[in-house]
BALOBA-1460 file (C-alpha; in Angstrom, 3 decimals):
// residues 308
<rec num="1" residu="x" x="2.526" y="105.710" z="-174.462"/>
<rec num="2" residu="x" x="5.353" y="108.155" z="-174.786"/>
<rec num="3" residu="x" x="6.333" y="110.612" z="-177.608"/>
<rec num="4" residu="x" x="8.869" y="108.824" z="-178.917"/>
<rec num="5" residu="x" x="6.625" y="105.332" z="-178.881"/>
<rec num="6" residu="x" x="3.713" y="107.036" z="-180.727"/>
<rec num="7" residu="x" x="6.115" y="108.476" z="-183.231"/>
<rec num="8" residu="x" x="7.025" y="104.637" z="-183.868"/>
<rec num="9" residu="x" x="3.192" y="103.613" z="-183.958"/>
<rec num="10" residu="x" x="2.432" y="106.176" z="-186.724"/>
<rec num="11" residu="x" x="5.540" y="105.518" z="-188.791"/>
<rec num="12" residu="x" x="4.754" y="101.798" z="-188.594"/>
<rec num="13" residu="x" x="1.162" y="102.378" z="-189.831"/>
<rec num="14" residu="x" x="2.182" y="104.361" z="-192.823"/>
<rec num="15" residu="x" x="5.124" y="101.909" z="-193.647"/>
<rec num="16" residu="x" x="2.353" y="99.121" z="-193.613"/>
<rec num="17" residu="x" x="-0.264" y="100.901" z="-195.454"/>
<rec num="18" residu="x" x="2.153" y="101.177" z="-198.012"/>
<rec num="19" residu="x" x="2.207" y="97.251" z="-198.265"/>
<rec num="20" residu="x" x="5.632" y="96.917" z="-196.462"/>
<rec num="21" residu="x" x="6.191" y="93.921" z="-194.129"/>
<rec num="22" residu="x" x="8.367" y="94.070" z="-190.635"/>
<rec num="23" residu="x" x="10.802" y="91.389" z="-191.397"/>
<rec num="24" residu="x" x="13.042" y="92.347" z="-187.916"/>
<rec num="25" residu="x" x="13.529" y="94.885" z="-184.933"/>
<rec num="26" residu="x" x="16.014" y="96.254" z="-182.877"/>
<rec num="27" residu="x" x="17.297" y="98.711" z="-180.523"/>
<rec num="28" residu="x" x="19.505" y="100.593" z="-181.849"/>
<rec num="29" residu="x" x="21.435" y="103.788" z="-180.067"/>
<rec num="30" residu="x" x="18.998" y="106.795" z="-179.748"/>
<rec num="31" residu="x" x="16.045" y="105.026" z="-181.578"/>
<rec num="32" residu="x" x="14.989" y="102.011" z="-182.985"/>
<rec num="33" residu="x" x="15.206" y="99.757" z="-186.694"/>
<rec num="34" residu="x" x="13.247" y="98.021" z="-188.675"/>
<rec num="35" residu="x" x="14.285" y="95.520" z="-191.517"/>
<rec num="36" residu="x" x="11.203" y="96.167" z="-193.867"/>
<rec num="37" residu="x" x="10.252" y="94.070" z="-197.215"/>
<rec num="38" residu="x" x="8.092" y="94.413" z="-199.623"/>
<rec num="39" residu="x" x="6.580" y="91.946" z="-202.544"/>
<rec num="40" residu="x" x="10.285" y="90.199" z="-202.034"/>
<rec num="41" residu="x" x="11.897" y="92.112" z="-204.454"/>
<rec num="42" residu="x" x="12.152" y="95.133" z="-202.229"/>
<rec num="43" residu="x" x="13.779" y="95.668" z="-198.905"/>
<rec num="44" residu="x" x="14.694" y="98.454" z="-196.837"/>
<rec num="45" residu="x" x="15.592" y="99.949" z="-193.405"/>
<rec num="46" residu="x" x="13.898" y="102.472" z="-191.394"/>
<rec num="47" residu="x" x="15.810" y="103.749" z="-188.193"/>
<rec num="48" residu="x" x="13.953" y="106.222" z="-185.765"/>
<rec num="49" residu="x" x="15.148" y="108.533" z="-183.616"/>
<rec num="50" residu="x" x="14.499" y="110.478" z="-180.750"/>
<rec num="51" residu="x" x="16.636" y="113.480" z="-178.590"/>
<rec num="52" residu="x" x="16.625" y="117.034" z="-177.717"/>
<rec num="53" residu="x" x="15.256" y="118.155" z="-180.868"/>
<rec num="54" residu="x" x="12.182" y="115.617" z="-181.329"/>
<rec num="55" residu="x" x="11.854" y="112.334" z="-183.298"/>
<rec num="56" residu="x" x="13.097" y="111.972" z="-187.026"/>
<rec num="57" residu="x" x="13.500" y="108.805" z="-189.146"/>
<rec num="58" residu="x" x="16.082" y="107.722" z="-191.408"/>
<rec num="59" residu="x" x="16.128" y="105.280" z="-194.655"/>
<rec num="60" residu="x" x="18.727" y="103.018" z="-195.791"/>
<rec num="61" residu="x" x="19.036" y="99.598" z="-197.934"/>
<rec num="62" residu="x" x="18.813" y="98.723" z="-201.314"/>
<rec num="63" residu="x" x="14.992" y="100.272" z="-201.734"/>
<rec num="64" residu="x" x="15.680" y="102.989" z="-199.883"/>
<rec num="65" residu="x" x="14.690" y="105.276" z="-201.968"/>
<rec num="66" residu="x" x="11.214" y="103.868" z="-202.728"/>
<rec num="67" residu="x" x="10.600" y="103.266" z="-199.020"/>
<rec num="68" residu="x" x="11.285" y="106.969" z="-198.779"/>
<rec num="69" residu="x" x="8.691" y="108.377" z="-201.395"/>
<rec num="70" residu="x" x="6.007" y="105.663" z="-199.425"/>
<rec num="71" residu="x" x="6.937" y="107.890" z="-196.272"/>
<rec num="72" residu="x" x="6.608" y="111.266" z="-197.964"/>
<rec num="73" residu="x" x="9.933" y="112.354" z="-198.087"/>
<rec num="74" residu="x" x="12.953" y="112.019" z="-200.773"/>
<rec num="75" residu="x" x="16.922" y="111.176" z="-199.965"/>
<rec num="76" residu="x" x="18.875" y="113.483" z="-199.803"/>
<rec num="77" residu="x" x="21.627" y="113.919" z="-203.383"/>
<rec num="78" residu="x" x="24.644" y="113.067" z="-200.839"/>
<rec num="79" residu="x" x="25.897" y="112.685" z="-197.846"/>
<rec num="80" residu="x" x="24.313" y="109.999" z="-194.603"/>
<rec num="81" residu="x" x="20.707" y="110.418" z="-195.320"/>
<rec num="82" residu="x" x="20.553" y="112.110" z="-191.955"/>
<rec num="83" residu="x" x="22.120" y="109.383" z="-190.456"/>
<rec num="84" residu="x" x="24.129" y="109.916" z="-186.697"/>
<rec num="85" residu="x" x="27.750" y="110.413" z="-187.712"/>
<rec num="86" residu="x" x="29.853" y="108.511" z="-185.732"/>
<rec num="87" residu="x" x="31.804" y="110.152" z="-182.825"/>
<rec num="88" residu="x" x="35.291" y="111.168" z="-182.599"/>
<rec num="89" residu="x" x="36.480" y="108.780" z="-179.629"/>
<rec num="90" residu="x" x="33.437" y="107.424" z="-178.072"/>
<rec num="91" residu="x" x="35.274" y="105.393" z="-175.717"/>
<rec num="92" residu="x" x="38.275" y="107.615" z="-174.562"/>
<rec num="93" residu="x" x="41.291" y="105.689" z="-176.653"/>
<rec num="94" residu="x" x="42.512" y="108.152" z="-177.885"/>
<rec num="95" residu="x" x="42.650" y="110.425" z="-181.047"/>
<rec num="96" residu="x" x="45.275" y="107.831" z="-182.906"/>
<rec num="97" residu="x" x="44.021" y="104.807" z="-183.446"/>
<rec num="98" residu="x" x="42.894" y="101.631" z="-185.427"/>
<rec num="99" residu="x" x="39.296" y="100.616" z="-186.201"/>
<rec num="100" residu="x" x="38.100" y="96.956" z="-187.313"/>
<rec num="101" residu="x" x="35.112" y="96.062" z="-188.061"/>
<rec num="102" residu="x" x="33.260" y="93.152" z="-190.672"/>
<rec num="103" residu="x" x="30.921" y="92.119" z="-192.841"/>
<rec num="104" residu="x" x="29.159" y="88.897" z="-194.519"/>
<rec num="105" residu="x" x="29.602" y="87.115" z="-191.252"/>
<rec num="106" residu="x" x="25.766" y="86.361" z="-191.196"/>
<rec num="107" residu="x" x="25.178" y="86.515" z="-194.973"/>
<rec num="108" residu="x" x="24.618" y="82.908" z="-197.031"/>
<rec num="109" residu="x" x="25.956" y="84.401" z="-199.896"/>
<rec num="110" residu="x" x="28.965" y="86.565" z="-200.547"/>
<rec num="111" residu="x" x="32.489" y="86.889" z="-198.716"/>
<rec num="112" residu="x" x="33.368" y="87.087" z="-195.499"/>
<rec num="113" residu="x" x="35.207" y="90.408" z="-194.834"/>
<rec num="114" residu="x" x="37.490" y="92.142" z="-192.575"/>
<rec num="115" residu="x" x="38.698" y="95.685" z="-192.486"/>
<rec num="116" residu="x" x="40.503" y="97.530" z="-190.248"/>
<rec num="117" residu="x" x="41.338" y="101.756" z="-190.814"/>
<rec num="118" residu="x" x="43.846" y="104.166" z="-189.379"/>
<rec num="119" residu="x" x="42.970" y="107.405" z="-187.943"/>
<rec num="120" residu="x" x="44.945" y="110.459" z="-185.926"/>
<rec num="121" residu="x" x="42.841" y="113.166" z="-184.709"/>
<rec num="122" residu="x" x="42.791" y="115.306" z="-187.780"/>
<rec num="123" residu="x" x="41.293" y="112.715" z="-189.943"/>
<rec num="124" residu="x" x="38.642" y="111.872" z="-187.716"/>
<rec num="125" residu="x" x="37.422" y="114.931" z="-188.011"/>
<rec num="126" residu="x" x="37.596" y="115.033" z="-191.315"/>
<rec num="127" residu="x" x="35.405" y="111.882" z="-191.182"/>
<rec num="128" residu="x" x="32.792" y="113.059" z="-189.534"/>
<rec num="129" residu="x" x="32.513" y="116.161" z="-191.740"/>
<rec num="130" residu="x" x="32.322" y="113.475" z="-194.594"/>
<rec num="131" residu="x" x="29.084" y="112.371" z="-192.809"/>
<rec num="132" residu="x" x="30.739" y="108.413" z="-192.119"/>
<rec num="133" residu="x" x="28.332" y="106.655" z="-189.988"/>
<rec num="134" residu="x" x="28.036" y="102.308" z="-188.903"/>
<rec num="135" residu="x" x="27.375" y="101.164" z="-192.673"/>
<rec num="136" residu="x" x="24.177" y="99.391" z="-191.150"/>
<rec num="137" residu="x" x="23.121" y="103.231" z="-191.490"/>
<rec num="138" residu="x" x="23.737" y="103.796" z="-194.927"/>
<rec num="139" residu="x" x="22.647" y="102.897" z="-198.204"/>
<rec num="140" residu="x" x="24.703" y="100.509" z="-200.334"/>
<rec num="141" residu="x" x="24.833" y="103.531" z="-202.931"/>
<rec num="142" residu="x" x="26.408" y="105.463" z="-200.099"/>
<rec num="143" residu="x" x="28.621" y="102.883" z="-198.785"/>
<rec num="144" residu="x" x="30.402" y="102.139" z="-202.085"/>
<rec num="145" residu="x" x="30.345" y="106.169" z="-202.697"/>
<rec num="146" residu="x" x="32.050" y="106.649" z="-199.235"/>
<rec num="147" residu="x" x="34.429" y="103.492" z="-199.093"/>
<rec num="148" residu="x" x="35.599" y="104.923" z="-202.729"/>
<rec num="149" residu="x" x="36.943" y="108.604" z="-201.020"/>
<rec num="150" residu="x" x="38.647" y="106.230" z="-197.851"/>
<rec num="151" residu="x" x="40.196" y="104.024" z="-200.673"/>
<rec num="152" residu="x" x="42.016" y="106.872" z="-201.515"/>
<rec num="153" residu="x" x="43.166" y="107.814" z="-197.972"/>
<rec num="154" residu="x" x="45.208" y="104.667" z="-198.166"/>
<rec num="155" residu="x" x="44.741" y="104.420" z="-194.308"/>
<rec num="156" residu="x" x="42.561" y="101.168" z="-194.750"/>
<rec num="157" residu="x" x="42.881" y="97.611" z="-195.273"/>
<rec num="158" residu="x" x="40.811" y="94.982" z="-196.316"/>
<rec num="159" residu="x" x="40.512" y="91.203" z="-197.164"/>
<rec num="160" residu="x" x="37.437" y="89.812" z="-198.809"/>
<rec num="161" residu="x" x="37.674" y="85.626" z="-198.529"/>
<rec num="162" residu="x" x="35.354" y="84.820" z="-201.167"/>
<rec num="163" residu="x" x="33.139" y="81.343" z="-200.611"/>
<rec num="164" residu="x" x="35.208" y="78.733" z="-202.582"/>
<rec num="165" residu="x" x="38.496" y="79.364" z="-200.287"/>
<rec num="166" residu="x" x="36.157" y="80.345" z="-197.045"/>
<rec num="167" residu="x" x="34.888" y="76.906" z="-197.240"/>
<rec num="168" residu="x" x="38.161" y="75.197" z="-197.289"/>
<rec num="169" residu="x" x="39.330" y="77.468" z="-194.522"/>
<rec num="170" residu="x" x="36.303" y="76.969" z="-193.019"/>
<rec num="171" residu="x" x="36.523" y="73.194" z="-193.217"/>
<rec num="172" residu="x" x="40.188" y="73.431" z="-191.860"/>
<rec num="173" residu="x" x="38.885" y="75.828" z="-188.578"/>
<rec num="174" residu="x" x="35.844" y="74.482" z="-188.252"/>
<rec num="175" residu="x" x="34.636" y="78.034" z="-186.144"/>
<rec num="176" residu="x" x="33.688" y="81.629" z="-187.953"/>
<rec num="177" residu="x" x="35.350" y="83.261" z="-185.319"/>
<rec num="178" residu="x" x="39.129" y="81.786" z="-185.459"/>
<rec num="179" residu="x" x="38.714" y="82.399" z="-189.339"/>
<rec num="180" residu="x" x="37.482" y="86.250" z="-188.830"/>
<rec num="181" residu="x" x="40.291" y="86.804" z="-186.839"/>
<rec num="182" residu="x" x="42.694" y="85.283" z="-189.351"/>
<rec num="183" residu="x" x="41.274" y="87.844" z="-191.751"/>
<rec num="184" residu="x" x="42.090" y="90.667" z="-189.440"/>
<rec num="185" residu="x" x="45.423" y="89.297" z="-188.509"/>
<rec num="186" residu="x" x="46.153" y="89.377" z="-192.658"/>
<rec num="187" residu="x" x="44.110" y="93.079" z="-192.818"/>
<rec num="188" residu="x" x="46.863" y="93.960" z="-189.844"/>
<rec num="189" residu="x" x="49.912" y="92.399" z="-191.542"/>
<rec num="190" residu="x" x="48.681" y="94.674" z="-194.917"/>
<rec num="191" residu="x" x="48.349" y="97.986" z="-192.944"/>
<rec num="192" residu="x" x="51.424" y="97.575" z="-190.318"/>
<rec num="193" residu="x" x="54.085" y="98.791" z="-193.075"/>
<rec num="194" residu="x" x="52.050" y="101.830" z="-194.129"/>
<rec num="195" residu="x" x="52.119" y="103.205" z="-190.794"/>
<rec num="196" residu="x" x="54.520" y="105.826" z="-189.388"/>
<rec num="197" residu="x" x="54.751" y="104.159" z="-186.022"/>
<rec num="198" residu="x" x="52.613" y="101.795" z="-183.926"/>
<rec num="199" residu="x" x="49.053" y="102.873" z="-182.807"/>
<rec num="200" residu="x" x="48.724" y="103.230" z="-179.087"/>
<rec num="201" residu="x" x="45.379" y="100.994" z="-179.438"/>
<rec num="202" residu="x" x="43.647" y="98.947" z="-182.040"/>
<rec num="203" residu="x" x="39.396" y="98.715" z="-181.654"/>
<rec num="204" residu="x" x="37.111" y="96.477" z="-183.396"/>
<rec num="205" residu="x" x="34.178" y="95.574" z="-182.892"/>
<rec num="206" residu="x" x="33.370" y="93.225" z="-180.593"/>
<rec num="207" residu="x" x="32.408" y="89.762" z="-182.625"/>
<rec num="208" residu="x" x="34.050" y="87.061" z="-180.286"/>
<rec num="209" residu="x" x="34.273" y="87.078" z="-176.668"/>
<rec num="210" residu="x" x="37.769" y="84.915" z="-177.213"/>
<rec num="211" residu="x" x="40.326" y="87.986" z="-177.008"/>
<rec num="212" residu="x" x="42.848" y="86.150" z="-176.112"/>
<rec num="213" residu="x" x="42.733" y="84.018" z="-179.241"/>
<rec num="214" residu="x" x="42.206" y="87.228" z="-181.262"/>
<rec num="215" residu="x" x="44.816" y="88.856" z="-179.386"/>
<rec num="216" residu="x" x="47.473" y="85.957" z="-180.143"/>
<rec num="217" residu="x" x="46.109" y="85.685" z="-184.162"/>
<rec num="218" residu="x" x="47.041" y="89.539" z="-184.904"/>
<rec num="219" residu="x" x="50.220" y="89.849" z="-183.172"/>
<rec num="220" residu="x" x="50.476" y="93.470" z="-182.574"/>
<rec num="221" residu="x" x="53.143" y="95.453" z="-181.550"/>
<rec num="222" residu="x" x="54.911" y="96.237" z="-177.985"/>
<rec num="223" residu="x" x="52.831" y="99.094" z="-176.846"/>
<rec num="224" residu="x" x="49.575" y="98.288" z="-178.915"/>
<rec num="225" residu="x" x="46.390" y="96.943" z="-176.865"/>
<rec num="226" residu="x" x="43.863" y="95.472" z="-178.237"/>
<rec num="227" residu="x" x="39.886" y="96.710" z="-177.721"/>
<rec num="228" residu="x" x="36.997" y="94.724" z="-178.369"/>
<rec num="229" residu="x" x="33.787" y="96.943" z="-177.780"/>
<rec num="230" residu="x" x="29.999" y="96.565" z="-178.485"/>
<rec num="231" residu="x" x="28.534" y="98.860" z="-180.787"/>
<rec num="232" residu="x" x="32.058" y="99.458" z="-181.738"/>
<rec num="233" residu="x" x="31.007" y="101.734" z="-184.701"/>
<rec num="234" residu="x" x="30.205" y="104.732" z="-182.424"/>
<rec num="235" residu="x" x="33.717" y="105.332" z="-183.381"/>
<rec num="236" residu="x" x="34.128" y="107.007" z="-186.734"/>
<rec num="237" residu="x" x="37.459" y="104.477" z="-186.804"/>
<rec num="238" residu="x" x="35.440" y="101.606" z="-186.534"/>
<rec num="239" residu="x" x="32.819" y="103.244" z="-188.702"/>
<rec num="240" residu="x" x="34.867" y="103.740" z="-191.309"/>
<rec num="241" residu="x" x="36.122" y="100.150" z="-191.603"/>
<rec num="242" residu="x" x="32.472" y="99.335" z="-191.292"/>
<rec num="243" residu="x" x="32.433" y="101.184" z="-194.557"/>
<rec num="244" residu="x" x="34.880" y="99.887" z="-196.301"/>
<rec num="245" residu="x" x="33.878" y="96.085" z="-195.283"/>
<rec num="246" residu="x" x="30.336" y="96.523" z="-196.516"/>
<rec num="247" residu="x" x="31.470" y="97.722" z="-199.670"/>
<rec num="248" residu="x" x="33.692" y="95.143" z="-200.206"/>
<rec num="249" residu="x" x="30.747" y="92.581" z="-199.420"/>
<rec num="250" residu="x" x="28.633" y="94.290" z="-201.820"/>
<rec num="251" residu="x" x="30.872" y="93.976" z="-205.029"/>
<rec num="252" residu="x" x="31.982" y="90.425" z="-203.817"/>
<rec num="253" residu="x" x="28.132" y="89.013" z="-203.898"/>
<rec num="254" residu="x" x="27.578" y="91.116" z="-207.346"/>
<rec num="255" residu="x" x="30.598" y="89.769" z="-208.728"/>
<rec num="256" residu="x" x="29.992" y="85.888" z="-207.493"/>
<rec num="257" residu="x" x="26.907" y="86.006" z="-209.041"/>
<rec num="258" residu="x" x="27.380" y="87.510" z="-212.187"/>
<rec num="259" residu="x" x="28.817" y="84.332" z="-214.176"/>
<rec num="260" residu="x" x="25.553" y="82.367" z="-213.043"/>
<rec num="261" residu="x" x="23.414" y="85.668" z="-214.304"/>
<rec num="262" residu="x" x="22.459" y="85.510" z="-210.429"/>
<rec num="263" residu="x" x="21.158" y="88.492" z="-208.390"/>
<rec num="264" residu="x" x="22.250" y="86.839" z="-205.400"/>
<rec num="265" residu="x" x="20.608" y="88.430" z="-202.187"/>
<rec num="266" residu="x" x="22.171" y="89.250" z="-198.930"/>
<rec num="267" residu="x" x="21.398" y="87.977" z="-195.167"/>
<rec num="268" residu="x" x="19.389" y="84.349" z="-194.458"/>
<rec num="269" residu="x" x="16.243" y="85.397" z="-194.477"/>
<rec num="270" residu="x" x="13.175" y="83.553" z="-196.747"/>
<rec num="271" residu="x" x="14.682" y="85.619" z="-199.844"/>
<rec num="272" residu="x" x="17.573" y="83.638" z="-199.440"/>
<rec num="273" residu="x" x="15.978" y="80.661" z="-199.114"/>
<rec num="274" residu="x" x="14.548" y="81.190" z="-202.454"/>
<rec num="275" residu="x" x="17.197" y="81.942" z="-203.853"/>
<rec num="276" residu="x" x="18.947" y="79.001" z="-202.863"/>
<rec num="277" residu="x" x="16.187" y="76.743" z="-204.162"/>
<rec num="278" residu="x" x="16.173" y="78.257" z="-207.945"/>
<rec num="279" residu="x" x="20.258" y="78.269" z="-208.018"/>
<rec num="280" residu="x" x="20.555" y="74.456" z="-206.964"/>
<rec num="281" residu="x" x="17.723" y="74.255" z="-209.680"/>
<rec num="282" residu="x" x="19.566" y="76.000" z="-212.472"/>
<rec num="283" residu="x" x="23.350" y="74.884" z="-211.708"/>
<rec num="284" residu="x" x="23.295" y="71.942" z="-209.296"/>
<rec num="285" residu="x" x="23.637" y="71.958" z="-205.294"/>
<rec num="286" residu="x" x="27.825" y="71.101" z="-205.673"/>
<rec num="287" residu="x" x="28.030" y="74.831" z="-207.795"/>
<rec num="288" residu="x" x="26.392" y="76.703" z="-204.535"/>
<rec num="289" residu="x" x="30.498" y="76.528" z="-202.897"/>
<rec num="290" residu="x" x="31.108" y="78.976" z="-205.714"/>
<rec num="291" residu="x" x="28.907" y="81.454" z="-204.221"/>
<rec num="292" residu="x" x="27.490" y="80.305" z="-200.414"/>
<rec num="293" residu="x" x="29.323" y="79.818" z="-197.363"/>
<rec num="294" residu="x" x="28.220" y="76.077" z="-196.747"/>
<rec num="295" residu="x" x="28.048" y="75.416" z="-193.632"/>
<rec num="296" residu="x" x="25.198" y="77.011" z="-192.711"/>
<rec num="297" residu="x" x="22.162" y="75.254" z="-192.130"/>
<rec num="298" residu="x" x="20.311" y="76.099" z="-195.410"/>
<rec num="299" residu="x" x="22.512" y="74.145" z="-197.507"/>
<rec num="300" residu="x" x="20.610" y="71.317" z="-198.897"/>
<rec num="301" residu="x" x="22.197" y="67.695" z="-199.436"/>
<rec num="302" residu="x" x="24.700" y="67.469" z="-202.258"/>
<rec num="303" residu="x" x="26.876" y="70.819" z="-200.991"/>
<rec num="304" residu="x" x="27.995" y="69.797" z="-198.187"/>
<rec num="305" residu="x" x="31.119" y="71.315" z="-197.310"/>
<rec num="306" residu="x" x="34.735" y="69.580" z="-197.791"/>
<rec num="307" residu="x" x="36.846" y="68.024" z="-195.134"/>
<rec num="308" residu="x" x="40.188" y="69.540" z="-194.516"/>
């Protein structure tokens, strides 16, 4: 077994001791993740690393902070929890360009989002000093603390389709993907005019292996190429609209919620599940299209989603 794997062995046994479940893994870039839960009201993320100086771990999600104190450490006041910063151009674009990235695409509950954000080579630097990192990295107290300083950049832009009108578009498309990319040809349209001239390239994150299609829906420029990359948010570009989506996600599910006095949860997993079983209890299956994207396959009969 090698360093790095009994580093993951002993984390794993504290994390259980301490009555946390494994819920999902995954490789991630330099290390590992775990999607942890606990007594489902808790969840959190644990992300170890390993390099040149050793193996560390990291702590993100909504419980971050208890998940922390089970591990014998604390979060730190500020900043990306130790978190890798994303890099300055990852994939040799170029020090101007645009980043896309989204979020709720695989969430029951909440908006779908889109984001794209504008960087020369100045600001990415300043970006990384900031400590932005792939939101997946972060805590949701982070993400909404860091999306708030790019807000005021003005170099972003970002639609959030909330679940009534995703529905209907949904109904209309008929595929996630066609609709995402509508959202980033509107995020495009937004940010276009702000701009002093055309960026050289525009990278998101690759969701869609149709680039064409996407290529077509945003329309850019003479002299603009589209990117699609994997683990796109290695760049701080895409990181940072990363950022700004997941924040965006996060106030749309508080805010769907809050006339139902719902604490709707994120993802598809057996929280959600629950969840979905005590709303259709309180308000009715049809009132889940206020708050769910319905055609996944945990809507139950009566909430079906319209025909265009």
């Amino acid at each position: 077994m090698s360093e790095f794997e009994s580093y993951c062995a002993a984390l794993l046994e504290r994390v259980r001791a301490a009555g946390w479940e494994e819920r999902e893994q995954r490789e991630i870039p330099y290390g590992r993740q775990w999607r942890l839960a606990r007594r489902s009201t808790e969840s959190a993320v644990l992300n170890a690393y390993h390099g040149k100086k050793g193996c560390s771990f990291v702590v993100a999600g909504p419980s971050a902070a208890h998940l922390a104190e089970d591990l014998g450490t604390a979060l730190p006041a500020s900043g990306a929890s130790g978190a890798p910063r994303a890099s300055l151009d990852p994939f040799a674009l170029g020090p101007v360009r645009v980043g896309g990235d989204e979020s709720g695409k695989g969430d029951y509950f909440g908006p779908l989002v889109a984001a794209l954000y504008h960087v020369d080579e100045a600001h990415a630097r300043e970006l990384v000093s900031w400590g932005i990192a792939d939101c997946k990295q972060l805590s949701d107290p982070q993400v909404e603390r860091l999306a708030g300083k790019l807000e005021e950049t003005g170099r972003g832009s970002v639609v959030a389709l909330a679940p009534p009108h995703y529905n209907a578009r949904y109904a209309a498309t008929g595929n996630i993907n066609v609709l995402l990319g509508e959202l980033y040809a509107e995020c495009w349209r937004a940010l276009a005019p702000r701009l002093a001239a055309p960026p050289p390239v525009v990278l998101i994150d690759q969701f869609t292996p149709a680039a064409a299609r996407l290529a077509k829906a945003l329309a850019l420029p003479r002299g603009t190429r589209l990117e699609l990359r994997t683990k796109g948010e290695r760049d701080v570009a895409v990181a940072a609209a990363s950022v700004l989506a997941r924040a965006a996600f996060v106030h749309g599910l508080r805010e769907q919620g809050q006339p139902f006095g719902a604490d709707l949860p994120a993802g598809s997993g057996s929280p959600v599940s629950r969840a979905i079983r005590d709303f259709a209890r309180s308000f009715g299956p049809p009132a889940l299209g206020e708050v769910a994207k319905l055609h996944f396959s945990l809507t139950p009969p009566g909430a079906a989603a319209p025909r265009p």
